[in-house]
C-alpha positions in Angstrom: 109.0 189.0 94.7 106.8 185.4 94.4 105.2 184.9 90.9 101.9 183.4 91.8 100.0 181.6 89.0 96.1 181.6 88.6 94.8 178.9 86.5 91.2 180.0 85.2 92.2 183.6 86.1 89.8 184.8 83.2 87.4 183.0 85.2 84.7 184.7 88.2 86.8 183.7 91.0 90.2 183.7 89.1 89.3 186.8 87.7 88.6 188.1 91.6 92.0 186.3 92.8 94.0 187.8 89.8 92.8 191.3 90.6 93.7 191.0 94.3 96.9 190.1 93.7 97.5 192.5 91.7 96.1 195.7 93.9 98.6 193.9 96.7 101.5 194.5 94.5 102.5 191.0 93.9 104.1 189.4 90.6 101.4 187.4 88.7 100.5 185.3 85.8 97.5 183.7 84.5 96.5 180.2 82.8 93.0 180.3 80.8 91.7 179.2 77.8 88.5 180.9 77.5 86.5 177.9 77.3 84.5 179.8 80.2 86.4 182.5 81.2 86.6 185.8 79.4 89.1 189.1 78.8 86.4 191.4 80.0 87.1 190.0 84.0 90.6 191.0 83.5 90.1 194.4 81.8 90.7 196.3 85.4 94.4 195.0 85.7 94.7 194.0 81.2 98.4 195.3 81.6 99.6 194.6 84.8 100.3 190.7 84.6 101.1 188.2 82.2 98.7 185.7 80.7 99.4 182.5 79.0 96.7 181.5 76.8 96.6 177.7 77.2 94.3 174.7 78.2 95.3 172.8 81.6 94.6 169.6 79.5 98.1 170.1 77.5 101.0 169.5 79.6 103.2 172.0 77.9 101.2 175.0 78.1 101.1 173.5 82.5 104.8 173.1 81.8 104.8 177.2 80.4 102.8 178.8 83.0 104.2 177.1 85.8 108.0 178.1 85.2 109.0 180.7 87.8 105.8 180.4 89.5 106.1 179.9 94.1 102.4 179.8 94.2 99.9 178.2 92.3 96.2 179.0 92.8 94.4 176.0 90.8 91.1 177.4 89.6 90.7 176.3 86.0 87.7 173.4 86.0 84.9 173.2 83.6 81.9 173.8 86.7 78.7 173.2 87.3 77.0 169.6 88.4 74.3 169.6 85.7 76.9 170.3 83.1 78.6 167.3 84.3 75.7 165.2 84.6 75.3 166.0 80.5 78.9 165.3 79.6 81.1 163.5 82.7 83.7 162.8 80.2 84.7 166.7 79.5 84.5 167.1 83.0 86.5 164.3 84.0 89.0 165.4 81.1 89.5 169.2 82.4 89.1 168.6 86.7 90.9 165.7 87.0 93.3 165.4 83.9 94.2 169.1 83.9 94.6 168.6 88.0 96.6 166.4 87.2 99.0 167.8 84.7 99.0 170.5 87.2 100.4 169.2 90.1 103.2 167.0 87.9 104.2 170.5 86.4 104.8 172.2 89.5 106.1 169.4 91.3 108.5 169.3 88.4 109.1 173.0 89.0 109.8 173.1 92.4 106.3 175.0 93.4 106.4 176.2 97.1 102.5 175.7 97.6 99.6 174.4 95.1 96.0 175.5 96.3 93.4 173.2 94.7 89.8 175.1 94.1 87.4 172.2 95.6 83.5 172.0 96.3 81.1 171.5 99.1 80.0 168.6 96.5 82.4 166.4 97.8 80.4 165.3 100.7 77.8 163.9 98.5 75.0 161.9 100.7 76.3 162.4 103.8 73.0 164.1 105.8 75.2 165.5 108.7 75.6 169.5 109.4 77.1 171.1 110.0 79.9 169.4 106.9 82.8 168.5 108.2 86.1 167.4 107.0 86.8 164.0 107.0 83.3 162.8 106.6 82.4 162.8 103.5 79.6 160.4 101.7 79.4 159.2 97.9 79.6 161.9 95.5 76.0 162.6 93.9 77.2 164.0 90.4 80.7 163.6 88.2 81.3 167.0 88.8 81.7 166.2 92.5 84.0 163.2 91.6 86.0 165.2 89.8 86.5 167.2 92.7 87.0 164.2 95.1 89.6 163.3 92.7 91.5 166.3 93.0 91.4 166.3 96.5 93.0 162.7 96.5 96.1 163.6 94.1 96.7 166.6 95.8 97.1 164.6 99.0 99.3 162.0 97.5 101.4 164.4 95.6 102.0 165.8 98.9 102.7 162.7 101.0 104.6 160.7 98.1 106.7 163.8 97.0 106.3 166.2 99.3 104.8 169.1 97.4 102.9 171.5 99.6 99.2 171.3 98.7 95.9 172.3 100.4 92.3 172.0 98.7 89.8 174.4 99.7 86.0 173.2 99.4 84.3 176.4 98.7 80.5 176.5 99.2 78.2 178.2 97.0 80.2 181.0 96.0 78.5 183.8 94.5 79.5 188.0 93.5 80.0 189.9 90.5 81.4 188.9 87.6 79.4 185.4 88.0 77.4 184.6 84.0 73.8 184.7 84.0 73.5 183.5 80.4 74.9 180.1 80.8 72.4 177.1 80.9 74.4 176.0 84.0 74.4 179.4 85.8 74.8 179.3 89.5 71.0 180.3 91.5 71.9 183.9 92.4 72.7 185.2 88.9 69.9 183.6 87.9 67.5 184.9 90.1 68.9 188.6 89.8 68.4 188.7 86.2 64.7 187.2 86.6 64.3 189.8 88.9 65.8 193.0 87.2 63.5 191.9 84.3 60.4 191.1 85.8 60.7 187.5 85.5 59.5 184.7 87.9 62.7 182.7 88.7 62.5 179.3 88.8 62.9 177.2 91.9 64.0 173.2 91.2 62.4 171.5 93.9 60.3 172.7 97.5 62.9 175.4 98.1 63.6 174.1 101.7 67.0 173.0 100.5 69.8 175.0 101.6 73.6 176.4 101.3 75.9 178.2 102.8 76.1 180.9 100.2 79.6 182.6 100.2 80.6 186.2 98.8 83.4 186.4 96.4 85.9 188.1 98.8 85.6 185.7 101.6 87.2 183.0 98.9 89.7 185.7 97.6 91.3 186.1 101.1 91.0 182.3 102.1 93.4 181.5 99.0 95.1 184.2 99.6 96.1 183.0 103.5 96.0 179.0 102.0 99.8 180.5 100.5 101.0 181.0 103.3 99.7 179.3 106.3 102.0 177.4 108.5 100.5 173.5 109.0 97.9 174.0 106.1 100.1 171.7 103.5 98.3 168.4 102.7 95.1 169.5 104.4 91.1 169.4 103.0 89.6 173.4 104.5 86.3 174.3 103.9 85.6 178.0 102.9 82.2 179.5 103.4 80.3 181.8 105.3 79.2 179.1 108.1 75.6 179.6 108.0 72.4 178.2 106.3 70.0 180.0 103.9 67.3 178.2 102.6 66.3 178.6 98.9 63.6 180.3 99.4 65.2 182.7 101.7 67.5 183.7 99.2 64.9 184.6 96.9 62.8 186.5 99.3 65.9 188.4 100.3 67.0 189.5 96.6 63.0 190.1 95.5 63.5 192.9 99.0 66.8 194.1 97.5 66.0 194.9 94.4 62.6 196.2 95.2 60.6 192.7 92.8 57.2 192.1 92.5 57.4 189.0 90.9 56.9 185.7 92.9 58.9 182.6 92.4 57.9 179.9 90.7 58.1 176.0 91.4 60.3 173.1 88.8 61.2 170.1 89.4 64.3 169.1 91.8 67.3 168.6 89.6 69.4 165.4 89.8 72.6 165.6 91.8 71.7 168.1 93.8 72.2 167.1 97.8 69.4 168.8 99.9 71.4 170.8 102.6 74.8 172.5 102.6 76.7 174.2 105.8 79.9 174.1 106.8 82.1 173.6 109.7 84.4 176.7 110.0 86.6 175.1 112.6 89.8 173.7 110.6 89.5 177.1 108.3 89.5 179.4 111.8 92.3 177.1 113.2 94.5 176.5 110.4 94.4 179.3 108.1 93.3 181.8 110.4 89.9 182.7 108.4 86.9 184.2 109.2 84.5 185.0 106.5 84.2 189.2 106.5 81.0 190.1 103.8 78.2 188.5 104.9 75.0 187.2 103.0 73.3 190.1 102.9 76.3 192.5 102.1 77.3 190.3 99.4 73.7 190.1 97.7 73.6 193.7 97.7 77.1 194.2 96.2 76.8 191.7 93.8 73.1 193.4 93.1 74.6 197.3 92.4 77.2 195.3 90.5 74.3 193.4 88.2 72.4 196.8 87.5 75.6 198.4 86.5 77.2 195.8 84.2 74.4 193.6 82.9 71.3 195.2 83.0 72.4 197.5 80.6 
């Protein structure tokens, strides 16, 4: 049976990743140190895979949790561009060092495929949609050169030694599990905690910007097919739901959800963030043989039911 490793497994989509695996049966082990991860994600499965307690910044511990492994799914990164905006260098440190120390431990180990977790981010300035890959423009925030980064030594480990890896660019992904507490919180967690509680949430900028927000399980499966794909090794894929949602969309969609009264209200546009996000599906249809299968709408209302029953408490 393949052991497949999730780095950032205590993580929301490691967590997610973790879990599937382990419904399908398969062997697994995870990498986290809890800097933003946490047990409760992993309570559902807590004795059904092994977890190394380590920081992807300390070769050994990539050394440890990569012995054994076929598959690694690389998802530990500190997130979130205004975090890195505050401190590039921890950024810098964890996304490209501990990528890094990643890809020299499995190549070391003899790792069958690596699958590096990458962002929409990437394509920075570049004003064309849909985004596709292979043109990309200058990276807005650290947190999207850290990801650029990634991208880079994943290529080269591939073409200079030959290890199999592929880099998904995930766009806007969003379901349950995702922290609403965090000062860098992702918009929908925020907005369905303003919401359960009566709160305007806050909208940084017009609200005419959009994404191509992107439920949990879409990403799940995508890594998922990324181990095992025939022609994916040493290739960029975007992953996300192909279509765009506009800020304020999205907040007139949960406010229907969840039944809110309160409107919206209007902050400043933050620094680093580009104005539109959509992706090109073509290479991920063609390649990987994805097609996104919970929708924007489906997703909002799972991860809604999922908000009421674990945080709104």
């Amino acid at each position: 049976m393949p052991l497949f490793l999730v780095t950032g497994g205590a993580g929301f989509i490691g967590s997610h990743l973790a879990e599937e695996l382990v419904r399908a049966g398969e062997e697994v082990r995870v990498l986290d140190n809890f800097l933003t991860g946490r047990r409760e994600n992993l309570a559902g499965i807590s004795d059904r895979f092994e977890l190394i307690e380590g920081d992807v910044r300390d070769e050994d511990a990539c050394r440890r949790a990569v012995r054994g492994a076929d598959c690694v799914l690389h998802q530990a990164a500190l997130p979130s561009v205004p975090r890195s905006l505050r401190d590039p260098a921890l950024s810098n440190a964890i996304n490209v060092g501990g990528t890094l120390n990643m890809l020299a431990a499995s190549r070391e180990a003899g790792v069958k495929r690596f699958v590096f977790a990458s962002s929409s981010s990437v394509y920075g300035d570049d004003e064309r949609q849909p985004k596709r890959e292979g043109a990309e423009g200058t990276p807005l925030s650290p947190y999207a050169v850290t990801k650029a980064a990634g991208e880079k030594y994943c290529q080269m480990f591939h073409r200079t030694w030959g290890l199999p890896t592929v880099c998904l660019r995930y766009f806007n992904i969003f379901g349950p599990r995702q922290d609403p507490s965090s000062q860098y919180a992702a918009v929908i967690p925020l907005f369905i905690s303003a919401f359960l509680e009566g709160r305007s949430p806050t909208i940084f900028g017009d609200g005419s910007q959009s994404r191509d927000f992107t439920y949990v399980s879409n990403v799940v499966r995508a890594n998922i097919l990324a181990c095992r794909a025939e022609g994916a090794a040493g290739r960029v894929i975007n992953i996300a739901c192909g279509a765009r949602t506009t800020v304020n969309e999205l907040a007139s969609s949960l406010r229907d959800i969840l039944g809110g009264r309160a409107e919206p209200v209007h902050g400043e546009p933050r620094p680093g963030d580009v104005p539109h996000s959509w992706a090109d599906l073509s290479a991920a249809q063609s390649i990987l043989g994805y097609r996104p299968e919970v929708g924007l709408r489906e997703g909002l209302e799972r991860t809604v039911r999922w908000f009421k029953e674990n945080v709104s408490r």
